[in-house]
MARVEX-84749 format. One record per residue (C-alpha): residue in one letter; x, y, z. Coordinates in steps of 0.05 Angstrom, whole numbers. Each point is the difference from the previous one (the first is absolute). Example, Ala and Ser with C-alpha at 12.3 -4.5 7.8 and 13.67 -1.06 7.14 Angstrom:
2
<'A'; <246; -90; 156>>
<'S'; <27; 69; -13>>
% end
This chain:
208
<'X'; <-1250; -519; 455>>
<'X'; <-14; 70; 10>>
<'X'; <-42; 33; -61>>
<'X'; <5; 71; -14>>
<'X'; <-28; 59; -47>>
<'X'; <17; 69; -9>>
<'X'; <-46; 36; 62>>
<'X'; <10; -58; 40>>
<'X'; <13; 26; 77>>
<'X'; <33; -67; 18>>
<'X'; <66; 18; 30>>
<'X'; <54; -27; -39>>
<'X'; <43; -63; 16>>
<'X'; <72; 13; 31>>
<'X'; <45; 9; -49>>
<'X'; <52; -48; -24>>
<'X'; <67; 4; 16>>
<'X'; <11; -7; -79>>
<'X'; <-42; 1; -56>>
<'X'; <14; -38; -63>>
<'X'; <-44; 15; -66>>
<'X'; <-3; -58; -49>>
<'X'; <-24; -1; -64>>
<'X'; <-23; -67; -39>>
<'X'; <-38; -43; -33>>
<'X'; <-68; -21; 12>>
<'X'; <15; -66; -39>>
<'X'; <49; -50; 24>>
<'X'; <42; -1; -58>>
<'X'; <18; -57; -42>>
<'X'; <63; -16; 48>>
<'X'; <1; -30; 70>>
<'X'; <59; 44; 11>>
<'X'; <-45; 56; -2>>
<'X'; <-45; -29; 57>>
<'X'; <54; -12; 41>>
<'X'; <34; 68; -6>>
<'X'; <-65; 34; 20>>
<'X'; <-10; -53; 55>>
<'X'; <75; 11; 32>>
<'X'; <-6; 75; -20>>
<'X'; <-60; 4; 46>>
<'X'; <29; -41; 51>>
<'X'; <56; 42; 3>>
<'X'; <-34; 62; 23>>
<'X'; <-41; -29; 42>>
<'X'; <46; -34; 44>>
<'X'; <41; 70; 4>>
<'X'; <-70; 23; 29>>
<'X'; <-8; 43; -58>>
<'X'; <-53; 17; -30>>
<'X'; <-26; -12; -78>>
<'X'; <-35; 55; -40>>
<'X'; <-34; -35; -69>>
<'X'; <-61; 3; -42>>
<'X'; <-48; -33; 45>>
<'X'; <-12; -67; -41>>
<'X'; <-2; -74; 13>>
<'X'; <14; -19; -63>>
<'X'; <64; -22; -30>>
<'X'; <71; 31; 23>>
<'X'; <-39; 48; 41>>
<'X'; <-36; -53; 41>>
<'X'; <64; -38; 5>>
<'X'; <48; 56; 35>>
<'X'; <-61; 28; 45>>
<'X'; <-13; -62; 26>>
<'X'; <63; -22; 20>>
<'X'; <23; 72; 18>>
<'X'; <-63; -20; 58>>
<'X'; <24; -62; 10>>
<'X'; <72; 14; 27>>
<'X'; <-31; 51; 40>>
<'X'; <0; 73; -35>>
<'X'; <-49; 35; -23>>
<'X'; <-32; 19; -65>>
<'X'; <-44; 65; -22>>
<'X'; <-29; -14; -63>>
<'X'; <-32; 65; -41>>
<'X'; <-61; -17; -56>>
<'X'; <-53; 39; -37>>
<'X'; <-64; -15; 7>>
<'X'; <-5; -21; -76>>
<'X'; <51; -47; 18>>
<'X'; <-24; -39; 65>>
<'X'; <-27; -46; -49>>
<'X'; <30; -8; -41>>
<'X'; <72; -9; 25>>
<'X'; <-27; -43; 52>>
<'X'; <14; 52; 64>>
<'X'; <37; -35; 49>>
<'X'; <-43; -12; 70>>
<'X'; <48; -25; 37>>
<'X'; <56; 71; 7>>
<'X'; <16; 34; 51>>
<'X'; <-36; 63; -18>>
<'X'; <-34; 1; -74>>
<'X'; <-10; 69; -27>>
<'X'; <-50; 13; -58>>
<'X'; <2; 64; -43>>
<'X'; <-34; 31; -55>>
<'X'; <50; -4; -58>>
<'X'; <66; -39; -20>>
<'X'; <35; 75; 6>>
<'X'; <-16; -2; 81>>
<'X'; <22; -64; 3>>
<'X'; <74; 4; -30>>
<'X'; <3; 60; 37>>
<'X'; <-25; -32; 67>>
<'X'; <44; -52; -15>>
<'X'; <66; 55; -2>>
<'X'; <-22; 35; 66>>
<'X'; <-1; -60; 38>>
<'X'; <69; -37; -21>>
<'X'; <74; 11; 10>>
<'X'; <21; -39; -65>>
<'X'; <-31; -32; -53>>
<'X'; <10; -67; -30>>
<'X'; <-18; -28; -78>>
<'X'; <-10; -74; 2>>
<'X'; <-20; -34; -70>>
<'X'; <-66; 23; -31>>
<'X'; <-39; 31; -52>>
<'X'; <-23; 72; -31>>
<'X'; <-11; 23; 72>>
<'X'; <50; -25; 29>>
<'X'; <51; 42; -51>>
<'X'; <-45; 72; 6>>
<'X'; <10; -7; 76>>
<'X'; <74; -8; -5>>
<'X'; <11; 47; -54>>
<'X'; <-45; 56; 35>>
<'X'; <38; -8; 71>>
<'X'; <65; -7; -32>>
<'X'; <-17; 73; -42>>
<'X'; <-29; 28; 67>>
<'X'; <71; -10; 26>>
<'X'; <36; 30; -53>>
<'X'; <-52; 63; 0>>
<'X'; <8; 2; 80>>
<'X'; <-70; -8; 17>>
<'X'; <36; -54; 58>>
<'X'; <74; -25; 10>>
<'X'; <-14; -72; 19>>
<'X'; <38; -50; -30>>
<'X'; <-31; -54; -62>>
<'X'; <10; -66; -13>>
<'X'; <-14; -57; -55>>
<'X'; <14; -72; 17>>
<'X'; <12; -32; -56>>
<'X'; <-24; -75; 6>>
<'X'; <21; -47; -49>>
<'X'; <26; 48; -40>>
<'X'; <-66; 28; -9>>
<'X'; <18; 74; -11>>
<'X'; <67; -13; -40>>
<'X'; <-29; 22; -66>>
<'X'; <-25; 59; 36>>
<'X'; <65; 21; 32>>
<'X'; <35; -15; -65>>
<'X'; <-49; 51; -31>>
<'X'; <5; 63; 53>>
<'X'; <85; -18; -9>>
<'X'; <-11; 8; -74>>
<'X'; <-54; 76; 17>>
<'X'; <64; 19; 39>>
<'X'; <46; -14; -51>>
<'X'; <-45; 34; -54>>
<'X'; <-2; 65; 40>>
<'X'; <-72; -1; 32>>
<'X'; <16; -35; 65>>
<'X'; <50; 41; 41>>
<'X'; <48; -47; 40>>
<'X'; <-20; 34; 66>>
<'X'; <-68; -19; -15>>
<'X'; <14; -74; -24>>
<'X'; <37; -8; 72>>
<'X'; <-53; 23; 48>>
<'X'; <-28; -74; -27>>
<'X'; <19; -51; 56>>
<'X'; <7; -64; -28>>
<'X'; <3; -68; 25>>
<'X'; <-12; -76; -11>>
<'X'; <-7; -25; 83>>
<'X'; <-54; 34; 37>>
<'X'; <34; 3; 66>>
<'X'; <60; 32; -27>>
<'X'; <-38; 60; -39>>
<'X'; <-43; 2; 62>>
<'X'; <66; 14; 33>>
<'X'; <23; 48; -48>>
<'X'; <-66; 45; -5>>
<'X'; <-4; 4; 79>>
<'X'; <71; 27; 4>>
<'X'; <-18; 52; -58>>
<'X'; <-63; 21; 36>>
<'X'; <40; 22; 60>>
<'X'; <26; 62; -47>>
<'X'; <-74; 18; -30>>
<'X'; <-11; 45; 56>>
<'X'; <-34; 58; -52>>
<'X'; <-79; 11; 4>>
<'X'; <-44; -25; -49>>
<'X'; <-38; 44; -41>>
<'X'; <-42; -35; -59>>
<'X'; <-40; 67; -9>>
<'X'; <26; 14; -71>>
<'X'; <-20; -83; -15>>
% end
């Protein structure tokens, strides 16, 4: 595990061939489906020899999809604040653990360093992070592509609720479809690594 802070001179590690961002929960969920999504979500990527960007925990979800991300052989960069290294039990184990000074660093962080982002089940969190990279995409802060796998029908009263913002005029349907979504992790996998190929505009999270 390779531990970093801003001012570090440590050269970074070489850079993945692609970059997945999940967001999720730092509980387990009530469901064993939702283990075992994270679990083959992880495995997934690493065994493409890509590389996992999450929140830096052990805990829950985001313990489960880091370490068996590791396990199939990819890596993971997690990215903390310092408030946080406690307690969300930081992960020790990465392959390059990067501690900021405030949540805002570290969702940005987060969206500099991936190609695509993933929602798995969670809580509070886990909906601001979608939300706020799913709005960065329609503001064009970045063009990569955004995904919610929907486990157990986890996110169907969601998805029924942004269908009925559409249809009440505050969602425009442009907007509802840059949201990728998917019930098998391999396949949306599959589908946000062929989208990523056409997000070839630079970031800029300046206005953020």
């Amino acid at each position: 595990m390779t531990a970093s802070t801003p001012g570090n001179s440590s050269p970074p590690p070489a850079e993945a061939a692609f970059s997945v961002c999940v967001y999720c929960g730092s509980r387990p969920g009530a469901l064993p489906a939702f283990a075992a999504a994270a679990a083959e979500l992880g495995q997934r990527i690493g065994e493409r020899g890509w590389r996992l960007v999450y929140g830096g925990s052990r805990a829950g979800l985001m313990g489960i999809v880091a370490d068996a991300t590791l396990a199939a052989g990819g890596q993971a960069l997690g990215v903390i604040p310092h408030s946080l290294v406690d307690r969300e039990v930081a992960h020790t184990g990465l392959t390059e653990l990067q501690v900021v000074a405030t949540m805002h660093q570290r969702k940005q962080a987060m969206a500099e360093a991936a190609d695509a982002f993933i929602a798995l089940p969670g809580g509070i969190g886990t909906f601001e992070e979608l939300f706020e990279v799913w709005t960065w995409r329609q503001l064009g802060y970045h063009d990569k592509p955004v995904g919610m796998l929907n486990v157990a029908g986890y996110y169907d009263q969601l998805l029924a609720f942004l269908d009925h913002s559409e249809s009440s005029g505050f969602v425009h349907p442009g907007q509802r479809e840059l949201l990728q979504v998917g019930d098998k992790p391999g396949e949306l996998l599959q589908l946000l690594h062929r989208l990523a190929a056409n997000a070839d505009a630079p970031d800029d999270y300046r206005r953020i």
